[in-house]
C-alpha positions in Angstrom: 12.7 68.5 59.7 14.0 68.4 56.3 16.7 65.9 57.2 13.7 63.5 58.5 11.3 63.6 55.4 14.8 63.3 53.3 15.7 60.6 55.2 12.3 58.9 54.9 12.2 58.7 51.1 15.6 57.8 51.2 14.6 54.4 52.8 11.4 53.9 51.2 13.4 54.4 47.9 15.5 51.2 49.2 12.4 48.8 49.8 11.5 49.5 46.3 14.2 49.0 44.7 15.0 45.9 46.5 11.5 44.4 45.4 12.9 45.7 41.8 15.7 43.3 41.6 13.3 40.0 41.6 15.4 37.9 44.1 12.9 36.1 45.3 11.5 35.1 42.0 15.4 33.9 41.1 15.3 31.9 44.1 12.0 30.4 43.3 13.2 29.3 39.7 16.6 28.2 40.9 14.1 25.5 43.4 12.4 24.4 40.3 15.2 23.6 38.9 16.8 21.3 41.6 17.0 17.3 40.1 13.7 16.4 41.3 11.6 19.2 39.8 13.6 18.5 36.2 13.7 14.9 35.6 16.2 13.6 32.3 13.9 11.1 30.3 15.4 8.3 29.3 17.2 8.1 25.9 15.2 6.8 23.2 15.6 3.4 21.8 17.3 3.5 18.6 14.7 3.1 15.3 16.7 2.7 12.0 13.9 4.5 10.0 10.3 5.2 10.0 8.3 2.9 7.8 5.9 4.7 6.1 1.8 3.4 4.1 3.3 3.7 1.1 6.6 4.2 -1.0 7.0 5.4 -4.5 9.8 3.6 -6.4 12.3 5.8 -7.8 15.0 4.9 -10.3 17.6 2.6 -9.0 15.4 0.9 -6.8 14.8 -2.8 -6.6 12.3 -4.5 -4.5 14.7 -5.8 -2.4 16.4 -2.4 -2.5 13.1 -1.5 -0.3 13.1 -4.2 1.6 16.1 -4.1 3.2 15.6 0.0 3.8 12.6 -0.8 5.9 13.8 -4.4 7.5 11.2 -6.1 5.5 10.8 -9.5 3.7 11.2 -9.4 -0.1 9.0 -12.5 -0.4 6.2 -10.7 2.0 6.8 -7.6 0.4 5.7 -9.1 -3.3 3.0 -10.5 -1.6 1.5 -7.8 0.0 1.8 -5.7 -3.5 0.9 -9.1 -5.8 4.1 -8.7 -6.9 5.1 -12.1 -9.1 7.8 -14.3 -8.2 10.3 -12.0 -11.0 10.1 -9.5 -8.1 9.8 -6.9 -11.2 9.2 -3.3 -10.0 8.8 -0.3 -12.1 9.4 4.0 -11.6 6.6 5.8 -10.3 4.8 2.7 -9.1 3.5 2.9 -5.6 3.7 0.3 -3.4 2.0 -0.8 0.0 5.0 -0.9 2.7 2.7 -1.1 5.8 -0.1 -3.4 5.9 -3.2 -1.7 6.8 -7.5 -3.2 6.9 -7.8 -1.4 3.4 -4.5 -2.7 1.3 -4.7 -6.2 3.0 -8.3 -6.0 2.2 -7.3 -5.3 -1.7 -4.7 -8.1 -1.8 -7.1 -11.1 -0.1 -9.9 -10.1 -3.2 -6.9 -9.6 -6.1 -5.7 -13.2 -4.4 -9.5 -14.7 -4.3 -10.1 -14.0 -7.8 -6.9 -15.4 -8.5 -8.1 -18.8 -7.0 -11.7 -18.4 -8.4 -9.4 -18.9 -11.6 -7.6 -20.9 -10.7 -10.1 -23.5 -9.7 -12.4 -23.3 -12.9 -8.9 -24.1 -14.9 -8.3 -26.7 -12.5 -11.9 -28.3 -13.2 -11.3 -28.4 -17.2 -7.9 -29.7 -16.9 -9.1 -32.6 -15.4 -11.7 -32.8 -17.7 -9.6 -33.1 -20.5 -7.3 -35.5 -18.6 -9.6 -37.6 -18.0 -11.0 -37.9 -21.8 -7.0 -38.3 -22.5 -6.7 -41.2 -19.7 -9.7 -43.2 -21.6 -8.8 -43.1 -24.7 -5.5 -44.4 -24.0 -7.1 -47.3 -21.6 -8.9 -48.0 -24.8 -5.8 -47.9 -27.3 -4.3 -50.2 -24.8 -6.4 -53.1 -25.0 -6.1 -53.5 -28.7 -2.3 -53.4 -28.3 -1.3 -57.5 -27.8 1.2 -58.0 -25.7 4.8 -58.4 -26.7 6.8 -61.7 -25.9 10.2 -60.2 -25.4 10.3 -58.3 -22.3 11.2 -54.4 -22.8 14.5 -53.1 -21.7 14.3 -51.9 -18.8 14.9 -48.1 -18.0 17.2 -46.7 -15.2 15.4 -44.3 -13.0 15.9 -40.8 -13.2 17.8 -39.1 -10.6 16.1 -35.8 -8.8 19.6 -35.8 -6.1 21.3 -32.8 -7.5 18.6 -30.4 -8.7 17.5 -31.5 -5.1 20.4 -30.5 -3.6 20.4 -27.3 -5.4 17.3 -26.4 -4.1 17.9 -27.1 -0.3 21.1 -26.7 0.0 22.5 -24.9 3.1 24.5 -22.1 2.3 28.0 -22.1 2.7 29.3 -18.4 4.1 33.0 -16.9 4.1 34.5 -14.1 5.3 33.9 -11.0 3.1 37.3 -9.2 3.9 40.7 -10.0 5.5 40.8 -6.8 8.5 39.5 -7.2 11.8 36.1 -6.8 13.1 36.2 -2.9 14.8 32.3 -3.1 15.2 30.4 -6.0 17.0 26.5 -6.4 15.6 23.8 -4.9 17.7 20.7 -3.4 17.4 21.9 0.0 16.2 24.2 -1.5 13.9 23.0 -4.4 12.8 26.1 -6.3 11.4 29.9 -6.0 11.3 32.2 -3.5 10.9 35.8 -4.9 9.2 38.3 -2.5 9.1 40.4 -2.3 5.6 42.8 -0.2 3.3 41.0 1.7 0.5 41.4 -0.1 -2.6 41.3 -4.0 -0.5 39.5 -6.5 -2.0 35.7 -7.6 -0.9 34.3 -11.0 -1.4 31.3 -12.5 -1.8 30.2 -14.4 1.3 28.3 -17.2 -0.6 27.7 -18.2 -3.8 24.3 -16.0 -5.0 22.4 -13.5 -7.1 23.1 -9.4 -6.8 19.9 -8.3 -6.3 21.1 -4.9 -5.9 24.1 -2.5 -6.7 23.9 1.2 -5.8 23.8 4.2 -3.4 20.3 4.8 -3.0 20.1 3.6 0.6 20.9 6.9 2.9 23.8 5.9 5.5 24.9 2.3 3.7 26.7 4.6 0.9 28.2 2.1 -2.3 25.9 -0.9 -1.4 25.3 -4.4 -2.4 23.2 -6.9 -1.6 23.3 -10.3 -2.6 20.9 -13.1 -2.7 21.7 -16.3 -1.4 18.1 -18.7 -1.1 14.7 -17.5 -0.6 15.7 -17.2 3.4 19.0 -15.4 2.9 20.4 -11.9 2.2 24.2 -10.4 2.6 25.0 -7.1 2.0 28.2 -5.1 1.7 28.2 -1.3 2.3 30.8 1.8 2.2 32.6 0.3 -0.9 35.2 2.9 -3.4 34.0 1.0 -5.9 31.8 -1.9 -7.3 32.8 -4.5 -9.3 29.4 -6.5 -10.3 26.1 -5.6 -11.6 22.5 -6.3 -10.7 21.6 -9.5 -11.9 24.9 -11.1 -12.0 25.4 -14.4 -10.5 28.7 -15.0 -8.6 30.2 -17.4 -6.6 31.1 -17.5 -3.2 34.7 -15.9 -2.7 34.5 -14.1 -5.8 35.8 -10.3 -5.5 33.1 -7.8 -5.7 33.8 -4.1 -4.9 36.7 -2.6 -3.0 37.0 -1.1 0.2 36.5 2.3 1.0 34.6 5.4 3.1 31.0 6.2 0.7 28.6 7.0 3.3 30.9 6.9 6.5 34.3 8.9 8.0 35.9 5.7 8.7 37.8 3.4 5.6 35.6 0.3 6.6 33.3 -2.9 4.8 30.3 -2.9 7.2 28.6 -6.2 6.2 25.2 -7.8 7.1 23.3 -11.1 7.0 19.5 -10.7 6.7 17.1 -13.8 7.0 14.0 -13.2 5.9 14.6 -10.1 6.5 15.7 -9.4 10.0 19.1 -8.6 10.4 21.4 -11.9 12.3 24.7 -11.9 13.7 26.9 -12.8 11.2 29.8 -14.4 13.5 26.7 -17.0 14.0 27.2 -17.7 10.6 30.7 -16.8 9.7 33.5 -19.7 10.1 36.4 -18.8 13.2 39.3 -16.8 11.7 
């Protein structure tokens, strides 16, 4: 009788500790877990950076500095903060980045008192000029004539500060290496390979609008400004040769080669038209 009841609890002691281990559950979880229960979502598209309202300039910055961080256009970023056509910025100033009802609303009124202005000085110039046009119609008539005919005057020519103007621009390679890096959406330009220490060039003749390392991931940058339409940049250099503001020619050497903001020893190089990044072998000549 003993041996029964021991034998009894004996099994019951088994079913218990069977329901203990939680196989079941295990079994339930490892079904869950099967490919169609746990689907992979796809990997995100690549975004260079969030653009945020508003930006406060720090020291170093430019406009076109800020610009380029957030893909922007200069010209419609100076609009959008009735910035003047010096694209002057200053520290601490806060600027409108995204263009929301309430900032776009504050630029059309800043813009229509500006013409309200505009128009009254319009009105009294033409006032005057007209009180100006009279009294010279009236000096004319007591002028007589002369009998010799006046030499006459050779035109002035407008060609060349035409051609200045509208001028295409002319673009060159910015280093001797190879391209290691094709443009694409992630990387936005080209990648050259080079020696520390080799020489970079300017790709066209233009204006440095910017000379620095204040842009996270471009490391020793520059940017250069070639017409209202055009911007080239040149990032990862050991060391800069020009300063903001100077004017160079196309070819000219501008920084060295190097590794600031990257492992790799490399000129990564990008064309911007108003403001959108371009495949530069679209633009480049064939090596």
């Amino acid at each position: 009788m003993i041996n029964v009841i021991r034998a009894y609890f004996l099994g019951l002691l088994l079913v218990l500790t069977g329901c203990a281990t939680g196989y079941a559950p295990v079994t339930d979880l490892s079904s869950a877990s099967t490919p169609k229960a746990r689907k992979t979502p796809p990997p995100k598209k690549y975004v260079a950076a969030n653009i945020p309202r508003n930006y406060k300039v720090k020291s170093g910055d430019t406009l076109y500095s800020i610009a380029w961080k957030y893909g922007l256009d200069f010209k419609q970023l100076a609009k959008m903060n009735n910035i003047g056509s010096d694209y002057t910025i200053y520290k601490n100033q806060k600027l409108f980045i995204k263009q929301t009802a309430k900032n776009k609303k504050s630029s059309a009124i800043k813009h229509s008192t500006l013409n309200d202005k505009s128009a009254v000085s319009s009105k009294i110039d033409k006032v005057s000029k007209n009180k100006t046009q009279k009294k010279k119609d009236n000096r004319k008539k007591t002028i007589k004539a002369s009998k010799s005919n006046p030499p006459k005057k050779k035109p002035i020519s407008t060609a060349k500060s035409s051609n200045k103007s509208r001028g295409k621009v002319i673009w060159r390679w910015p280093a001797k290496g190879k391209v290691v890096n094709n443009f694409s959406s992630e990387n936005k330009g080209l990648n050259i390979s080079g020696d520390k220490g080799e020489a970079v060039y300017a790709a066209a003749s233009g204006e440095v609008v910017y000379a620095g390392n204040g842009i996270i991931g471009y490391g020793n940058l520059i940017i250069i400004k070639h017409s209202p339409e055009y911007l080239s940049a040149y990032a990862h250099n050991s060391v800069i040769l020009i300063g903001e503001g100077s004017r160079i020619k196309g070819g000219a050497k501008i920084a060295e080669i190097g590794s600031s903001g990257t492992i790799r020893t490399i000129l990564h190089f990008e064309i911007r038209k108003d403001g959108k990044p371009v495949n530069p072998l679209k633009y480049l000549p064939r090596k």
